[in-house]
N, C-alpha and C positions, 0 to 999 in steps of 0.2 A: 460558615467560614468566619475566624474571627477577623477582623478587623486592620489586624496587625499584619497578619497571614497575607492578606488580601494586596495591603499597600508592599508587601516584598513581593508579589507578585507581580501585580502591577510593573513594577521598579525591572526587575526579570523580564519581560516580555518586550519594555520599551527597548531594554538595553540590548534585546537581540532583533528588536525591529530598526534600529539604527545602524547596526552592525549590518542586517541585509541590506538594509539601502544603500549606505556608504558601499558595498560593494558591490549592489545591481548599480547603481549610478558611476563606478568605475568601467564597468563593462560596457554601457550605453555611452561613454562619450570616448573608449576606448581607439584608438586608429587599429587600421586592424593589421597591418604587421605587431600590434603588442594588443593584439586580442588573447590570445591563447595566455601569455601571461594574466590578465585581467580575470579570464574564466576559471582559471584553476584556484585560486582561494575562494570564489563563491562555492565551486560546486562542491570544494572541501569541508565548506563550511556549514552547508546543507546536507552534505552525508554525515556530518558528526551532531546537527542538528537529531537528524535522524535515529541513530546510534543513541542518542542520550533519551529522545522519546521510546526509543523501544527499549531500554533499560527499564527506564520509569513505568512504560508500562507493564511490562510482566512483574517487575518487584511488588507495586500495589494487586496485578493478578492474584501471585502467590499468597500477600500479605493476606487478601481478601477469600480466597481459597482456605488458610488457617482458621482465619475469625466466622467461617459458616461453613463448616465441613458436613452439615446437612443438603448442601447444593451440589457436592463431589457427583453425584450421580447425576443431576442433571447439565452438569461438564461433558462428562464420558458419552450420555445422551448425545449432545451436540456436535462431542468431536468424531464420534463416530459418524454420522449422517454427514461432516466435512469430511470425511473418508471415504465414503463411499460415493458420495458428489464429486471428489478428485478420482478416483476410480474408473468411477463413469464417464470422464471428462479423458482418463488416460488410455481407454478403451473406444473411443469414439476420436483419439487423435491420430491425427494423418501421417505420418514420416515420411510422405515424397519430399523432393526438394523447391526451396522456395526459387521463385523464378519471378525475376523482372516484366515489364512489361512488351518488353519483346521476346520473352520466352528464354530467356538466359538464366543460367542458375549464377544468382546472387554470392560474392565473395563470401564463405561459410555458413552457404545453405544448401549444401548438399544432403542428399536424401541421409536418414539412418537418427540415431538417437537424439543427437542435439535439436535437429529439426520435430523429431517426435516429444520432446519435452517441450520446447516452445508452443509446442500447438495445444498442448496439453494445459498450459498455464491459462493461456487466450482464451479455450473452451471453456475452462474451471472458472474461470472469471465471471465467462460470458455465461455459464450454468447459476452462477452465485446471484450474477444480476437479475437475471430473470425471477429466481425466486425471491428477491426481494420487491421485486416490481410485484412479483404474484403479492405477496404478502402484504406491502402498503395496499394495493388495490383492493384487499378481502377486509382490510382494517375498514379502511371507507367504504364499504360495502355494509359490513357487521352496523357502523358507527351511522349510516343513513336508515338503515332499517329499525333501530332503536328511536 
């Protein structure tokens, strides 16, 4: 990366590391009748953080997709096997209703789709984790036996 590159970076990261502070440090010394005002430009500012990294990154996806269009197939490879891991994750989810710990159903956790999506995302997560834990663990497996 050149040099030049680097120092607008640099310049970019401080300027939105100062930005989150001045606003986590509004919130930390916030009274809390003007809490809720205090919270709402952080968490906005973190969603549009967000918003701008997932721009950024599917545009370099695609750009990078263009420039090596010999990797297309092993994409498809990948997204397919994230299809079939959500699948399996939306097939192994529960749609009863969530319930408290005294056995009360939770304000908008009643049984039926939205409860079977949610449990969906939690499995597919907790499916994605495991095979990455499988996966670092076979590295340093492969990586001791060399």
């Amino acid at each position: 990366m050149s040099s030049k590159l680097s120092k607008i970076l640099t310049a970019v990261i401080f300027i939105i590391a100062v930005i989150a502070a001045v606003l986590f440090i509004n919130v930390y010394i916030a009274e809390e009748d003007e809490l809720a005002s205090k919270v709402n430009p952080l968490v906005e500012f973190s969603a549009w953080l967000l918003y701008i990294t997932l721009a950024i990154t599917l545009v370099f996806s695609v750009v990078n997709i263009f420039k090596h269009p010999e990797e297309i197939k092993k994409i498809v490879i990948n997204l397919a096997i994230l299809a079939v891991v959500y699948f399996i994750a939306y097939f192994t989810a529960s749609d009863a209703a969530v319930l408290d710990v005294q056995g009360q159903v939770l304000e908008g956790g009643d049984a039926g789709t939205v409860s079977k999506l949610i449990s969906t995302i939690i499995n597919f997560s907790l499916y994605l984790g495991v095979i990455a834990i499988a996966a670092v663990g076979l590295g340093t497996v492969k990586t001791a036996i060399k």
